[in-house]
C-alpha positions in Angstrom: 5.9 33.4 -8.7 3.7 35.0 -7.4 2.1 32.7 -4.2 6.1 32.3 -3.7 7.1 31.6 0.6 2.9 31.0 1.2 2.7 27.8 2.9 -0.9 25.9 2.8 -1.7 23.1 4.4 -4.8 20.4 2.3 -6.9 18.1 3.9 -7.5 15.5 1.5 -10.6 15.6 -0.5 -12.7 14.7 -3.8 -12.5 17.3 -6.5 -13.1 21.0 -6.3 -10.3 20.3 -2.9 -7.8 19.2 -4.7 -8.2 21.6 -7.7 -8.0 24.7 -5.8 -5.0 23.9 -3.7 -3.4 22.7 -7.3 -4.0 26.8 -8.8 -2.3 27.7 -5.8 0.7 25.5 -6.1 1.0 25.9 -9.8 1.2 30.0 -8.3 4.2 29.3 -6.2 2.3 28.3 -3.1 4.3 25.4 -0.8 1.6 22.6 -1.0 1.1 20.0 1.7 -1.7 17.7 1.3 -2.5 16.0 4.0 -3.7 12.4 3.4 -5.5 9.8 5.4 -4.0 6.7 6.2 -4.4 3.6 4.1 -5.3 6.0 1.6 -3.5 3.8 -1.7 -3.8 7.4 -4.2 -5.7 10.5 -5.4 -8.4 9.8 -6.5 -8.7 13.4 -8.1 -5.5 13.5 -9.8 -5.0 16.8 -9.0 -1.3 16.6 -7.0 0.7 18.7 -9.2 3.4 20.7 -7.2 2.2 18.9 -4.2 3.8 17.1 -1.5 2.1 14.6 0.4 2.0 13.6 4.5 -0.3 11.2 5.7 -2.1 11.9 9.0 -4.1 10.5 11.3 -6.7 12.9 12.4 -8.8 10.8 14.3 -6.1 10.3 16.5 -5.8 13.0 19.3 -2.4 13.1 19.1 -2.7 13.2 15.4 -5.0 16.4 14.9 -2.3 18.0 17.9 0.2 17.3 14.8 -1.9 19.3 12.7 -1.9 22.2 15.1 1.7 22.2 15.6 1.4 22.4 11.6 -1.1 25.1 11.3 1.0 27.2 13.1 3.5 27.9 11.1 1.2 28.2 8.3 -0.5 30.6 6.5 -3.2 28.3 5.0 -5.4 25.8 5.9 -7.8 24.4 3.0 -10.7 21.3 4.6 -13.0 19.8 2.6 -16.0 18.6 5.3 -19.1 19.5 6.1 -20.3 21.3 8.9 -18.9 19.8 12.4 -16.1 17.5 11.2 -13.3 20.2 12.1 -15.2 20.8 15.2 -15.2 17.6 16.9 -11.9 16.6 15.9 -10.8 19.6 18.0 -9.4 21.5 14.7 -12.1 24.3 14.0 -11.0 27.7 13.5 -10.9 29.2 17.0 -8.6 27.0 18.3 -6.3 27.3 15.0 -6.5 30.8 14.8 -6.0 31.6 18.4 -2.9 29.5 17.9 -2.1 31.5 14.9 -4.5 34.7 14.3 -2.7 35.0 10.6 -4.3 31.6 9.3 -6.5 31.4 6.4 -9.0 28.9 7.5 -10.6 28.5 4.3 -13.4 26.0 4.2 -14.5 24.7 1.0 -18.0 22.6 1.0 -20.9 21.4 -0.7 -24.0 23.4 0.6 -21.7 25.8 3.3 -21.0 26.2 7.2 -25.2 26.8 8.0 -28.5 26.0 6.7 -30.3 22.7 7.1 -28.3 21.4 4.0 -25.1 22.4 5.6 -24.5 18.8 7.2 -25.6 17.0 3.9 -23.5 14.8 1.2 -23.9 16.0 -2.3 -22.0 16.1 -5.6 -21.8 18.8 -8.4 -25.2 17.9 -10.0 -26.7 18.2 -6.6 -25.1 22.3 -5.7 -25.9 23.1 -9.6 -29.4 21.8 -9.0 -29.8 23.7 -5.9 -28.3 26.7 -7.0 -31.1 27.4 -9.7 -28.5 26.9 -12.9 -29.2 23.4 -13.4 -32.8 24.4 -14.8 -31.2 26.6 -17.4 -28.9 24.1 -19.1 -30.5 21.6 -21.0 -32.2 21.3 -25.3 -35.7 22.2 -25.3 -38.3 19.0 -24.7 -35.8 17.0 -22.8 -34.1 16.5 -18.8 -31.7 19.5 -17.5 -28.6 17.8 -17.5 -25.3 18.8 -16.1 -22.3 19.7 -18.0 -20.0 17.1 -16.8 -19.2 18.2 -12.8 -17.3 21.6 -14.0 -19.7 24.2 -12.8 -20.4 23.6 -9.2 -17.5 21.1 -8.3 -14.3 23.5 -10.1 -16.1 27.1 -10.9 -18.0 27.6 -8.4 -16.3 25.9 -5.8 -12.3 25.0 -6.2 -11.8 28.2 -8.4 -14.0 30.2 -6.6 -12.7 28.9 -3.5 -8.9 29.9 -4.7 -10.1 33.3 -5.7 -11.3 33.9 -1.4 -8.1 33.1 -0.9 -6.2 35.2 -2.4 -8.1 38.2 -1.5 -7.9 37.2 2.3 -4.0 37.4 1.7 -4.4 40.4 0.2 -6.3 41.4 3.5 -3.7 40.2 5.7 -1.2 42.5 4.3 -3.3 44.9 5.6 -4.5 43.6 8.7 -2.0 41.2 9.5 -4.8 38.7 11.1 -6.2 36.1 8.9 -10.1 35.1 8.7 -12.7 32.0 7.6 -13.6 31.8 4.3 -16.9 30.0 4.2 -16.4 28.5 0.2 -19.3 26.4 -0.9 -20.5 25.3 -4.4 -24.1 26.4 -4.3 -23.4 29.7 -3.4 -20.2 29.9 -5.7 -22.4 28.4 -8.9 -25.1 30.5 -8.3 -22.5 33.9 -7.8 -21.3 32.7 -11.5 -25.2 33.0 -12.6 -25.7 36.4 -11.6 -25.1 37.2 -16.2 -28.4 35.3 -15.7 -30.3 36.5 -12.9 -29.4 40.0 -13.7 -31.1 39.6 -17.3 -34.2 37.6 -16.4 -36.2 40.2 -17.4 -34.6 40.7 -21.0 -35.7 38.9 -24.1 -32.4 36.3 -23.8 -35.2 34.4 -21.7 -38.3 35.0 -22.4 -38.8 31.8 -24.4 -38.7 28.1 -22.8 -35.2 25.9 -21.5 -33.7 25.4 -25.2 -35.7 27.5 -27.1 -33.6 30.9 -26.8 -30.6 32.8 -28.2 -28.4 31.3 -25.9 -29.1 28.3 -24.9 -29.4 26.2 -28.0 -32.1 27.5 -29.8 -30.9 29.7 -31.8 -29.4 28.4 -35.6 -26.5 30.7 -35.3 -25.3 29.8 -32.0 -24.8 25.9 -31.1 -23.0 22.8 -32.9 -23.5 21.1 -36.2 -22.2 17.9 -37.2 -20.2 18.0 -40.3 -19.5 15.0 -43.2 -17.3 12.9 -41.2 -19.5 12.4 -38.0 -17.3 15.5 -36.4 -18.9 18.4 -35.0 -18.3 22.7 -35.7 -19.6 25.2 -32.9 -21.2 28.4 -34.4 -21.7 31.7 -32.1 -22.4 34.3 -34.9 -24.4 36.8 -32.8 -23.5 40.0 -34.1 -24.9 40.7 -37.3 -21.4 41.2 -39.1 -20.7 38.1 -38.2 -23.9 36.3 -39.0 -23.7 37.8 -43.1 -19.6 36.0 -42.3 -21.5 32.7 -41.4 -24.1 33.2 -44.4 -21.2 34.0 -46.6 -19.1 31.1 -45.6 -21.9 28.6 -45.6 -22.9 29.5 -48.8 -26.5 31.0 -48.7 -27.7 34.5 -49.4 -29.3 36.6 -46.7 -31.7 38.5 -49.0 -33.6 34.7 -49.6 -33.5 33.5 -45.4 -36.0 35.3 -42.9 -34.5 37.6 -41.1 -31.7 36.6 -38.1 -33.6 37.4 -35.2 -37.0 35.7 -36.3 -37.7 33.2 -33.4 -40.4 31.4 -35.0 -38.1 30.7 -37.7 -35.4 29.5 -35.8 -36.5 25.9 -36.2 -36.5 25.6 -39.7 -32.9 27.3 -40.2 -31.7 24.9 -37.9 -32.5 22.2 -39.7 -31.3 24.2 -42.9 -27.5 24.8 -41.7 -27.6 21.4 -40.2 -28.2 20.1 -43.7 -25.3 22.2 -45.5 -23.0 21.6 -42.4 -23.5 18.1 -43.1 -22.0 18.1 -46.8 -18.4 18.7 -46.0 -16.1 17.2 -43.2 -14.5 19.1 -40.6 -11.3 19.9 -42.0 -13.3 21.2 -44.8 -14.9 23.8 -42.6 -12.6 25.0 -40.9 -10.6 25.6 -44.3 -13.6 27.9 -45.3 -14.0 29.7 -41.6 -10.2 29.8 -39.9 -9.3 33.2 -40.5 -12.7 35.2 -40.6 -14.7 36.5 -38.1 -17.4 34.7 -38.7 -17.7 32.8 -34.9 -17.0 29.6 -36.6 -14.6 26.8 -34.7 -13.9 23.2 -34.8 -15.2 21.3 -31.7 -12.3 19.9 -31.1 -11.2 16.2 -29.0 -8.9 16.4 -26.1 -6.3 14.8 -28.6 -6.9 17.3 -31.4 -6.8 20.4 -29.1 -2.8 19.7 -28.2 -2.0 19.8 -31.9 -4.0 22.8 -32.7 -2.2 25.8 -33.8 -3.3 28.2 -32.0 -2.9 26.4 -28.8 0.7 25.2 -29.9 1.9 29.1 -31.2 0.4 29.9 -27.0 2.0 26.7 -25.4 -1.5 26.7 -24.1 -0.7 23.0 -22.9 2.2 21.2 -21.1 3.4 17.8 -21.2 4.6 16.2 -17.9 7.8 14.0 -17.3 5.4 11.0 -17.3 4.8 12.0 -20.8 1.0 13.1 -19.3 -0.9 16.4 -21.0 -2.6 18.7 -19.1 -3.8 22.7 -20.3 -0.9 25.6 -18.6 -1.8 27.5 -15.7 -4.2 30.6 -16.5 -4.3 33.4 -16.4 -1.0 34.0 -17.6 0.8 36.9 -15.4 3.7 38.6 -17.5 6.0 39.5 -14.8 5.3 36.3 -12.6 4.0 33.5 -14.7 3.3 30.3 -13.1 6.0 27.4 -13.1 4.0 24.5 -13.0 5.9 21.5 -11.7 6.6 18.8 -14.2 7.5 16.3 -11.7 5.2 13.2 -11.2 2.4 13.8 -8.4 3.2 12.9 -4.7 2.8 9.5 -3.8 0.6 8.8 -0.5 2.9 9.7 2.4 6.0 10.1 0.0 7.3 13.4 1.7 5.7 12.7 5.6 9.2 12.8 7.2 10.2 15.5 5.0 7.7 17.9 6.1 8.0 17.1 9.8 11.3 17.7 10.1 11.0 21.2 8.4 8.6 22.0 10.8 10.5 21.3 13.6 9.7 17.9 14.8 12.7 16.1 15.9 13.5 12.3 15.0 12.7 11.1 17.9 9.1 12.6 18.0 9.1 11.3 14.3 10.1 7.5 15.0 7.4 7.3 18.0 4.6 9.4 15.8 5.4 6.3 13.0 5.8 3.6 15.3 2.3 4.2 17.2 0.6 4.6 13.4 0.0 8.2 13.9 1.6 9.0 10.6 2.3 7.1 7.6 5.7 7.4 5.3 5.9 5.8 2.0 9.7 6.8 1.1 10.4 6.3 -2.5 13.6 4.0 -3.2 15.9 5.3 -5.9 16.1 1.9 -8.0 19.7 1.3 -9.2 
């Protein structure tokens, strides 16, 4: 794969964390998360090809363990805000002077400076800051976020994963790694710039929910069909607008014309009525197979069974019998592996990893015995 022999090192975290270290291990990367102790599981359920050590960082003697880790790695992924690394006597100059080839890559709500940089926040919070919040919402009513995708996985874990691959890539250059400063305000608003770069245009010219793309528009948001289901419609182009005309059953020569703002309203409420006569399945019979911008909106358990998705083996199914969408983007020559294997319990593998890195077992048994580490060994049951 193609992350194969890069070993990272994950402080435990919420979210975006979690997700980002996952792409990389899903790419071949060796994953260690580091846990906390008396942690009892993820919470982010994002352990896949992970193995997990629990550490006490708080402990001197614990965050000298992480050293002794760092070293030998070429990754180091921390969740905090500003100052947390620092006073537990883990920040970058001392890592990297220990080993100038780390990737210190710090991944954080509001980044490493500016007065929010020591402030708690969640997605809704970096989205509202980072000006896209405003833009997402129907006209009349609240901005409201779409679920805590943008700012917690796009613009931060993904984003996040992206820095770190191009500060390999550097390294093979260079042979010296560098600090990756990852947060989700900055990485939401970066994903923005489609919309900062076309303020000016007409797409916005109109209030939140009133233009082409943003709900207003007849021939470019959901309808709810017959059977209480719903079918997304993004016929922009003209071509396929006459497709979705065609397909709907109307004639274009008796409807205003596509692009007529003011009466956008009223042919809203005119394909919502005719969307409304026939189910779903009965729609998608009319529109699969045309270009018309016409698909079902379709449930987490309908999307597994679709057969588009099935024909792509867009999905995989765990040994715990637990679905989850393939790694993307798909490379042809060094495709991910994704591991099927159940996530890491808490501490499962903390001996494990030790002694590959060269701890002996007598510096494990005294690191266990004065609580410094944690090991939750799994018992093969007969």
């Amino acid at each position: 794969m193609a992350l194969q022999g890069i070993s990272v090192m994950e402080l435990s975290g919420l979210a975006p964390g979690p997700f980002c270290a996952m792409v990389l291990a899903d790419f071949g990367a060796r994953v260690v998360r580091v846990d906390r102790p008396g942690s009892r599981y993820d919470v982010s359920r994002l352990g896949r090809g992970k193995r997990s050590l629990v550490l006490d960082l708080k402990q001197p003697r614990g965050a000298a363990v992480l050293r002794r880790l760092c070293k030998r790695s070429d990754v180091l992924l921390e969740p905090f805000r500003r100052g947390v690394m620092e006073k537990l006597q883990l920040g970058p100059e001392i890592l990297q002077r220990e080993n100038p080839r780390l990737i210190y890559a710090r991944l954080s709500g509001f980044g490493q400076s500016g007065s929010f940089c020591r402030l708690a926040g969640h997605d809704i919070n970096y989205l509202a800051l980072s000006g896209v919040l405003s833009k997402i919402g129907r006209s009349g009513e609240n901005p409201y976020a779409p679920l805590n995708l943008l700012a917690d996985f796009a613009g931060g874990g993904l984003m996040c994963a992206l820095g770190i691959i191009m500060a390999l890539f550097d390294r093979t250059r260079t042979d010296k790694g560098q600090v990756i400063d990852a947060n989700m305000v900055e990485g939401t608003a970066y994903l923005s710039s489609f919309l900062w770069k076309t303020q000016k245009s007409s797409l916005w010219e109109a209030p939140r929910g009133q233009n082409m793309l943003d709900g207003g528009a007849p021939f470019y948001t959901t309808y709810r069909t017959a059977d209480g289901e719903f079918m997304a419609v993004g016929a922009i182009e003209p071509q396929f607008y006459e497709l979705l005309i065609k397909g709907l059953g109307l004639k274009s020569d008796e409807l205003p014309n596509q692009m007529s703002m003011d009466d956008w309203p009223e042919m809203k409420k005119k394909f919502a009525d005719v969307f409304a006569k026939k189910t779903k399945a009965e729609w998608c019979q009319i529109f699969d197979g045309t270009d018309a911008c016409v698909t079902p909106v379709l449930t987490f358990e309908e999307v597994v069974h679709h057969d588009h998705n099935k024909e792509r083996g867009s999905f995989i199914t765990s040994e715990e019998q637990d679905v989850s969408p393939r790694p993307a983007p798909l490379l042809l020559n060094t495709p991910a592996i994704p591991s099927f294997k159940r996530d890491p319990f808490i501490g499962e593998h903390t001996e494990e990893i030790l002694e590959e890195f060269g701890f002996s077992r007598e510096e494990i048994c005294q690191l266990n015995s004065d609580k410094i580490i944690e090991s939750n060994k799994v018992k093969a049951s007969l």
